[in-house]
C-alpha positions as CSV (number, residue, x, y, z in Angstrom):
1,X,-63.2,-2.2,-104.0
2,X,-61.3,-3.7,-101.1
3,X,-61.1,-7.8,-102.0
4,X,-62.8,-10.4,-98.9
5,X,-59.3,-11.7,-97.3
6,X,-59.7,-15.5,-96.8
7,X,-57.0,-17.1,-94.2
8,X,-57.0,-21.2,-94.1
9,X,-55.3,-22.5,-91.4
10,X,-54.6,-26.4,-91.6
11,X,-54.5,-28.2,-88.2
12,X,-51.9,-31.0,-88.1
13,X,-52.7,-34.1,-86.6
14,X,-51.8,-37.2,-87.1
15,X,-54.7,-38.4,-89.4
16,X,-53.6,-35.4,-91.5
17,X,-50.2,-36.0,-91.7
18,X,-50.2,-38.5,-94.6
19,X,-51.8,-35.5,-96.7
20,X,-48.9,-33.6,-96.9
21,X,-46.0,-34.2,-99.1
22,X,-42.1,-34.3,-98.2
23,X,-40.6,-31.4,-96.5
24,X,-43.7,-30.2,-95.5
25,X,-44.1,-33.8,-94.0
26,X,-40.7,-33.5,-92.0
27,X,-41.4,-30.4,-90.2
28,X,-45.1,-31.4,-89.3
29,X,-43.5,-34.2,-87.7
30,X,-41.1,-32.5,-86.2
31,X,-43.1,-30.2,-84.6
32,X,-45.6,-32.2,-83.2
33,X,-42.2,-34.6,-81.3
34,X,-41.3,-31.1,-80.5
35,X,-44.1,-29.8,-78.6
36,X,-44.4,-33.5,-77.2
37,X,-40.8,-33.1,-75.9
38,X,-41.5,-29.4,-74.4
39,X,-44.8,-30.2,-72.3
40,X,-42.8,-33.4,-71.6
41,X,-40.4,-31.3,-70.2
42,X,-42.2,-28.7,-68.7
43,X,-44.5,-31.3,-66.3
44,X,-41.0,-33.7,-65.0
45,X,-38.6,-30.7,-64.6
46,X,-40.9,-27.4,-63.8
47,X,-42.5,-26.5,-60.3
48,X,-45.9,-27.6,-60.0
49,X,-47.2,-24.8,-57.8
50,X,-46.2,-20.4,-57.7
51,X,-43.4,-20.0,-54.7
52,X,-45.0,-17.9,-52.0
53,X,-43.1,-16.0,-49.3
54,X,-44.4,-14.5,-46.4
55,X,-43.1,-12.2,-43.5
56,X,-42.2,-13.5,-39.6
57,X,-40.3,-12.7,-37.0
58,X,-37.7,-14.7,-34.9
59,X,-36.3,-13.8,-31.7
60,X,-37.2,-10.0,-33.1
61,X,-35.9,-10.5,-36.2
62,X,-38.0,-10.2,-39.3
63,X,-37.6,-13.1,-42.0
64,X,-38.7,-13.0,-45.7
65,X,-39.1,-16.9,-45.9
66,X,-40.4,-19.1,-49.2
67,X,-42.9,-21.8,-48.2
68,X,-42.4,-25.1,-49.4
69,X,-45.5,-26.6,-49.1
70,X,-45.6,-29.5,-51.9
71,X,-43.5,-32.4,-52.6
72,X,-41.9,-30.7,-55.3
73,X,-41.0,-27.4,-53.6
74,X,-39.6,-30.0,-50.2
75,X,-37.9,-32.0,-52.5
76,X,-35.8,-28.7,-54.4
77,X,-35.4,-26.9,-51.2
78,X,-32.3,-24.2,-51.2
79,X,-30.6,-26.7,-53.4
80,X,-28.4,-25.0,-56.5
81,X,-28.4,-22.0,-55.0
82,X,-25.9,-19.6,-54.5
83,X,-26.8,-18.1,-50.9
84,X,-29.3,-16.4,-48.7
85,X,-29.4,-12.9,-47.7
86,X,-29.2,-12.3,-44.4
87,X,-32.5,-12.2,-43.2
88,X,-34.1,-14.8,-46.1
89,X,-35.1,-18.3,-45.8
90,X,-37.6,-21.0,-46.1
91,X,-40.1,-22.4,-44.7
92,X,-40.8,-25.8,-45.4
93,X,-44.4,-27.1,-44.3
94,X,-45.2,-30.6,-43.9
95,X,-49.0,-32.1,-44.2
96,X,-48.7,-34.1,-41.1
97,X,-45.8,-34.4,-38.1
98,X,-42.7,-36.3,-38.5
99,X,-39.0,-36.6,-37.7
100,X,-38.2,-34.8,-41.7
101,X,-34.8,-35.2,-42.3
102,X,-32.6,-32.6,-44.0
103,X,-29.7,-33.2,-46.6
104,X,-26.9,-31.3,-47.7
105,X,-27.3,-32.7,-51.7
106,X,-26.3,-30.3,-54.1
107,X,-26.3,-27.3,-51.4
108,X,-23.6,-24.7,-52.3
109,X,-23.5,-23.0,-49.0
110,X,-24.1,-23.6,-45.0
111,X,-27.2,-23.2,-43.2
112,X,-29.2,-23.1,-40.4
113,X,-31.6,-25.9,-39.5
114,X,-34.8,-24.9,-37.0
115,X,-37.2,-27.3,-36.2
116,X,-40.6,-25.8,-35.1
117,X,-43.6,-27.7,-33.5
118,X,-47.4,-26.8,-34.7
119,X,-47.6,-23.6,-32.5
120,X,-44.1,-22.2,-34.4
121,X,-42.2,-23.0,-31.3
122,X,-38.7,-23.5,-31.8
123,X,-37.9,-27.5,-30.4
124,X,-34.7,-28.5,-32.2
125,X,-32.0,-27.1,-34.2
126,X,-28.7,-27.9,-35.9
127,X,-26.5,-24.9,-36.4
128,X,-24.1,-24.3,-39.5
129,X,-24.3,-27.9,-41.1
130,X,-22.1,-27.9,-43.7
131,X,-22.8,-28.7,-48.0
132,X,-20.1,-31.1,-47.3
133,X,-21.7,-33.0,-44.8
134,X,-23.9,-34.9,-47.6
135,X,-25.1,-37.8,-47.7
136,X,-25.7,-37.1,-43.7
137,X,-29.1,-37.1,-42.9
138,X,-30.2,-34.0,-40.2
139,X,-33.6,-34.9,-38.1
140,X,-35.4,-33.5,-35.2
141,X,-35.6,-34.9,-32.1
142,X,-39.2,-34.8,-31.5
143,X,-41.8,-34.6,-34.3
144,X,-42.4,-31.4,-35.9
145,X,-44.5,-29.9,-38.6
146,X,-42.6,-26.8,-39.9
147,X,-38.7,-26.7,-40.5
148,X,-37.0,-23.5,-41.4
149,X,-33.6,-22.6,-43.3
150,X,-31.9,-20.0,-42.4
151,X,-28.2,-18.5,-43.2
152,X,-25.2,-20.1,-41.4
153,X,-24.8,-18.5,-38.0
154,X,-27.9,-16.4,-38.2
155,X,-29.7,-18.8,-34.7
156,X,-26.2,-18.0,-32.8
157,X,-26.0,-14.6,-34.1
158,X,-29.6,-13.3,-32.8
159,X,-29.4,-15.1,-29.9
160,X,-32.3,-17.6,-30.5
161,X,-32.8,-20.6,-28.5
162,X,-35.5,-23.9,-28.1
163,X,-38.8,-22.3,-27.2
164,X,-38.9,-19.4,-28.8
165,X,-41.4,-19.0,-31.3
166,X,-41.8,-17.6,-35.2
167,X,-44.6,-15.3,-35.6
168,X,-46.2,-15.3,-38.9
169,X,-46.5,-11.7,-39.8
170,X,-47.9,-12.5,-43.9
């Protein structure tokens, strides 16, 4: 005759806590500063939003570029990274127009600034700025609404130049 199995499961929570004697104390405590700590952790240090990427093409070449499109993905940029492959970048997206400057902090390698205005037309650029040109601060001339990174050289070496535009291709 096969016995009814009974499972009890004890929720901790504070009001609880008293209840429970010594060790058993300790590591209820423990885990609940624990799993404090870790969603703590999670919302301050984690991205708020999934990275998308998306396809377009510049002066004929095709780009695989990661949008920025919150404060949080802006704010981390390419920063800590090692590189780009030769046809990546990103594409940082900005809720309104502005003169956005550009930084060098914590950048481990050189890039390609590009400037675009709201119809993806190419209106400023700065052209292999440097990780050691920190704390400089790199801003358009005019206001723009998109700004993409690209490798170091990769504007001189496809030939691009102010006016052109990026085509979204998704």
């Amino acid at each position: 005759m096969m016995g009814k199995a009974t499972n009890q499961c004890r929720m901790i929570s504070l009001d609880n806590i008293s209840n429970i004697n010594g060790k058993r104390r300790l590591y209820a405590v423990a885990t609940l500063i624990l799993g404090v700590l870790a969603i703590s952790f999670a919302t301050r240090y984690l991205p708020q939003s999934v990275t998308q990427h998306l396809s377009a093409r510049l002066g004929g070449e095709v780009l695989v570029l990661e949008v920025a499109d919150t404060n949080a993905l802006r704010k981390q940029g390419l920063s800590g990274r090692d590189g780009l492959m030769p046809n990546e970048g990103m594409l940082f997206i900005f809720p309104s127009k502005g003169t956005y400057g550009f930084w060098m902090k914590d950048m481990r390698f050189p890039i390609d600034i590009v400037w675009l205005d709201d119809a993806y037309r190419v209106v400023d650029v700065r052209e292999r700025v440097e990780p050691d040109s920190y704390p400089m601060v790199f801003r358009p001339d005019v206001s723009t609404r998109y700004t993409v990174e690209l490798s170091s050289g990769f504007f001189a070496k496809h030939g691009l130049a102010k006016g052109m535009s990026l085509e979204i291709l998704r």
